[in-house]
Structure formats: structure tokens, C-alpha cells
One Martini backbone bead per residue (centre of mass of N, CA, C, O) as a GRO file, in nm:
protein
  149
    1UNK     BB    1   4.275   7.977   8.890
    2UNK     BB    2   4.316   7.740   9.116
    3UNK     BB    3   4.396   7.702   9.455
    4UNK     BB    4   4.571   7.548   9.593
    5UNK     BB    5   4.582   7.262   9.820
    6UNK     BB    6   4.879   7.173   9.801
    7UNK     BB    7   5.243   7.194   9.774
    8UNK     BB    8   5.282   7.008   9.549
    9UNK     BB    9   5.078   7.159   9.372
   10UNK     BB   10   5.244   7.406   9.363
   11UNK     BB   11   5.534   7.339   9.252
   12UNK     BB   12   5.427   7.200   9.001
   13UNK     BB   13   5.351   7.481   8.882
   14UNK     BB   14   5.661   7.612   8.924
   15UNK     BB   15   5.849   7.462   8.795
   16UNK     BB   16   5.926   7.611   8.520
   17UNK     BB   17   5.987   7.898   8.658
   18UNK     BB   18   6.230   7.796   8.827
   19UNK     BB   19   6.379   7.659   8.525
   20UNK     BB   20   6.451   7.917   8.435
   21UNK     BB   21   6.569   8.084   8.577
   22UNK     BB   22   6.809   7.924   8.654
   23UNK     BB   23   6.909   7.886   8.338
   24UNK     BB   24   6.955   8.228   8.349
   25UNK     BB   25   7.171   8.230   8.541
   26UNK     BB   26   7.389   8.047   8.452
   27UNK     BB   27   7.447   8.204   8.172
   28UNK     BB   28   7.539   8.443   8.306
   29UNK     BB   29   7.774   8.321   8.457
   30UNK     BB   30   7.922   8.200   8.197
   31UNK     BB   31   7.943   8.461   8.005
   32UNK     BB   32   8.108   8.608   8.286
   33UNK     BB   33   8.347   8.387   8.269
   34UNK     BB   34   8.436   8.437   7.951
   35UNK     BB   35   8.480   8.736   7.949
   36UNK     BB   36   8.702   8.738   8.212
   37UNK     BB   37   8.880   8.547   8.075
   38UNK     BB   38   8.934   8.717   7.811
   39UNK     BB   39   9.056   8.957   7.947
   40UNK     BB   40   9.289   8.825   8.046
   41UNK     BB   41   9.402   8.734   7.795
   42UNK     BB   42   9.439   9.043   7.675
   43UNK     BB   43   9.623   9.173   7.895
   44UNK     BB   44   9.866   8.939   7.828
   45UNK     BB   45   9.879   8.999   7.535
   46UNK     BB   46   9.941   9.328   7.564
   47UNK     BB   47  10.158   9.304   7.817
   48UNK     BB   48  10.416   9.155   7.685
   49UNK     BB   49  10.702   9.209   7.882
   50UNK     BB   50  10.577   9.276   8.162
   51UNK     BB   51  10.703   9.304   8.491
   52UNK     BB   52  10.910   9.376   8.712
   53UNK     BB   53  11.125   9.513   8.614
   54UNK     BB   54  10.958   9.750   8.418
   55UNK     BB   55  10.827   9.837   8.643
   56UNK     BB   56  11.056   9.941   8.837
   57UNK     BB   57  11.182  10.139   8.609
   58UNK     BB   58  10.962  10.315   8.584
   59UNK     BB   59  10.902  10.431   8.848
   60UNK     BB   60  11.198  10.505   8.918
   61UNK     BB   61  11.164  10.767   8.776
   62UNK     BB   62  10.978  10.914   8.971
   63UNK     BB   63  11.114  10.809   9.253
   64UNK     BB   64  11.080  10.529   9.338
   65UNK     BB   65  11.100  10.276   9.518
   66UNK     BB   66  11.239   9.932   9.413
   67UNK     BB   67  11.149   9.779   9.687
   68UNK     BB   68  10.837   9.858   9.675
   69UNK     BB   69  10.766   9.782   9.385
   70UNK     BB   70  10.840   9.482   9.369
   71UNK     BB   71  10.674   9.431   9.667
   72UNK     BB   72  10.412   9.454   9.506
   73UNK     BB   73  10.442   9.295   9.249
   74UNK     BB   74  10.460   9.009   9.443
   75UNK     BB   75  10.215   9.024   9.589
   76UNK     BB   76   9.979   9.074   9.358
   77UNK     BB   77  10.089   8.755   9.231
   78UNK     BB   78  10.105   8.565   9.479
   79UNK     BB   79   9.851   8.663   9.691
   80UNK     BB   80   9.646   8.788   9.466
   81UNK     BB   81   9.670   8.637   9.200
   82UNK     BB   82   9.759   8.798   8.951
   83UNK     BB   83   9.736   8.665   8.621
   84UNK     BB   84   9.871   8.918   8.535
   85UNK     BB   85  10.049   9.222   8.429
   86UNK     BB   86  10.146   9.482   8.561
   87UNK     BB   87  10.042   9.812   8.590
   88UNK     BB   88  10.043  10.151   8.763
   89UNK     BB   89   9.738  10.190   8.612
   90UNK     BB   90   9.552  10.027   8.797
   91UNK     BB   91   9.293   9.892   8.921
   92UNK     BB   92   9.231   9.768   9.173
   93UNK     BB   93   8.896   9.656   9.161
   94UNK     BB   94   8.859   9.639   8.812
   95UNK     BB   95   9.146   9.494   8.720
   96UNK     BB   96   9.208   9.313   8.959
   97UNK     BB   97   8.961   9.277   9.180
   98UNK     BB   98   8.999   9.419   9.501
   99UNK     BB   99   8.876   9.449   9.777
  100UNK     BB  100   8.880   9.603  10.047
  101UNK     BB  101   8.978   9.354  10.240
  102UNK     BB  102   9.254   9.363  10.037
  103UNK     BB  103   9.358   9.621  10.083
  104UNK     BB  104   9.405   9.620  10.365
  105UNK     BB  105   9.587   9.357  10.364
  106UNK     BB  106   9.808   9.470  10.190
  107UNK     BB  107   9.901   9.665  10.352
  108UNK     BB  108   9.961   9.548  10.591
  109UNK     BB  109  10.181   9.340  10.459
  110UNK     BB  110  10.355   9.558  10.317
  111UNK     BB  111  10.434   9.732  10.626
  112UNK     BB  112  10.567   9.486  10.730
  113UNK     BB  113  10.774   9.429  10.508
  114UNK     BB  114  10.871   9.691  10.472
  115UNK     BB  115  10.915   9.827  10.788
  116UNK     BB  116  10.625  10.010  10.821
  117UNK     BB  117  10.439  10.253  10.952
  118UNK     BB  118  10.116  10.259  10.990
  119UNK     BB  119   9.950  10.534  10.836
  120UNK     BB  120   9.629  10.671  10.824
  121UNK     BB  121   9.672  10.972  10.787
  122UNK     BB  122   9.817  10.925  10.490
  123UNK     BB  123   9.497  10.904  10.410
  124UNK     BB  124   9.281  11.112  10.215
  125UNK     BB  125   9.189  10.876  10.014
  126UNK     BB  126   9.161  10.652   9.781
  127UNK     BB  127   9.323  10.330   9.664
  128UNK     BB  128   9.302  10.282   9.319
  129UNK     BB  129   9.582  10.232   9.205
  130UNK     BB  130   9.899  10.078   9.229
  131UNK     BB  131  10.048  10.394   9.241
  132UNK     BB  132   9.921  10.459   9.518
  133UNK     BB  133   9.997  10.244   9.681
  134UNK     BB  134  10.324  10.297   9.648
  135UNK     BB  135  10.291  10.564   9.748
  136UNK     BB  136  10.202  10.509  10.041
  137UNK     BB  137  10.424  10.318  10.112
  138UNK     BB  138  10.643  10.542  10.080
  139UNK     BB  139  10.533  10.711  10.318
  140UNK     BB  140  10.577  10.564  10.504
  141UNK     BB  141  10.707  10.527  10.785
  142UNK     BB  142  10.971  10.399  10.951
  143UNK     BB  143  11.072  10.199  11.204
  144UNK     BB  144  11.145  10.231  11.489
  145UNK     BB  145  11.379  10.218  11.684
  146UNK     BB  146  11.386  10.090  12.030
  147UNK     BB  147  11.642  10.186  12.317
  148UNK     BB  148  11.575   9.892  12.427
  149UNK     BB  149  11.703   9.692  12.224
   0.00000   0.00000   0.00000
């Protein structure tokens, strides 16, 4: 093979091994946007039925405050846009789709809207499950008045 003499030269060498590449990117994208498609819709219809209400019932008999539970399930659907009915056991990230930046952004907004106060130190593990987060959630301390308001 000849040395290429200047850049278009050699461009139009790798032509096709770049349309290449790239056709095989694009269907990989779409493979898995089709495949994820497809698992939201089967948990949406296997899930059929659980709502907030059986959520909050559920946890309820664990002992779980029905006020953090309600609120919680009502974050992850309309503020983490989860598109599907939630169970107890779904993991944050793999199930809901959720990175380290949305479960802090979650804590966050879920401890002041139910005014407690965050606690880092009452976590000692990382939280998994939708049942860990309204765990930690219901951990943390009631915000005090303070004497002077």
C-alpha cells in the first residue's frame, strides 16, 4: 500500500471503514433503545395494578410512615420521570435507571419536601432498593424548631 500523499487522499481511504464503524454504532444504539422500550413495557404490564396506593400499603405494614412512602413514590414518578409502577425492591440504578447524581438530588429534595433533617452519617452502606431510600428517608431526624423563631 502506497504512503498517502495528502490528507484527502488518505480520507477517502478510510471512507468506508469509518461508514462502517459508524453504521455498526447507530444499530447498537437502536438494538438497545428497542430492547429498553421493550422491558419498560413488560414491567408496565406485569406491574399492572400497583399504583401508589398498594405501594404505600405494602411498606405500611413493614412500619414504614405512609407520608414518606406516598412521597416518594410520587418523586420517582414525576420528578425522576420513572415510567413505570414502582415496587420496593427495584434498585435505584438498574432497575429505575438512576446515577449517584439523581439519588443525591433525590435525597436531597425528598428531606427537605418532608422536612428532616439530612444525616450523612446515618448511612453506612449505599442505598440499593427504593426500600433503602425511604429507610434512610425515614431515619433521618424531624427538622427542630429553633427557640428563637
Amino acid at each position: 500500500m502506497v504512503t498517502p500523499d495528502s490528507l484527502s487522499i488518505w480520507l477517502r481511504e478510510q471512507t468506508w471503514p469509518i461508514v462502517i464503524i459508524l453504521a455498526c454504532v447507530a444499530f447498537a444504539f437502536f438494538a438497545l433503545k428497542i430492547s429498553a422500550r421493550r422491558r419498560h413495557a413488560s414491567l408496565a404490564s406485569q406491574r399492572e395494578g400497583v399504583n401508589e396506593a398498594t405501594f404505600t400499603v405494602h411498606l405500611q405494614q413493614y412500619g414504614f410512615d405512609p407520608a414518606i412512602t406516598g412521597a416518594t413514590y410520587r418523586y420517582l414518578q414525576q420528578v425522576q420521570l420513572v415510567n413505570f409502577p414502582i415496587l420496593p425492591g427495584d434498585l435505584l440504578d438498574e432497575d429505575l435507571g438512576l446515577d449517584t447524581e439523581d439519588i443525591e438530588q433525590t435525597i436531597t429534595e425528598l428531606t427537605s419536601a418532608l422536612k428532616r433533617d439530612r444525616s450523612p452519617g446515618l448511612r453506612h452502606a449505599p442505598l440499593i432498593t427504593v426500600e433503602d431510600l425511604v429507610r434512610f428517608l425515614q431515619a433521618s431526624p424531624r427538622k427542630s424548631r429553633s427557640a428563637a423563631a
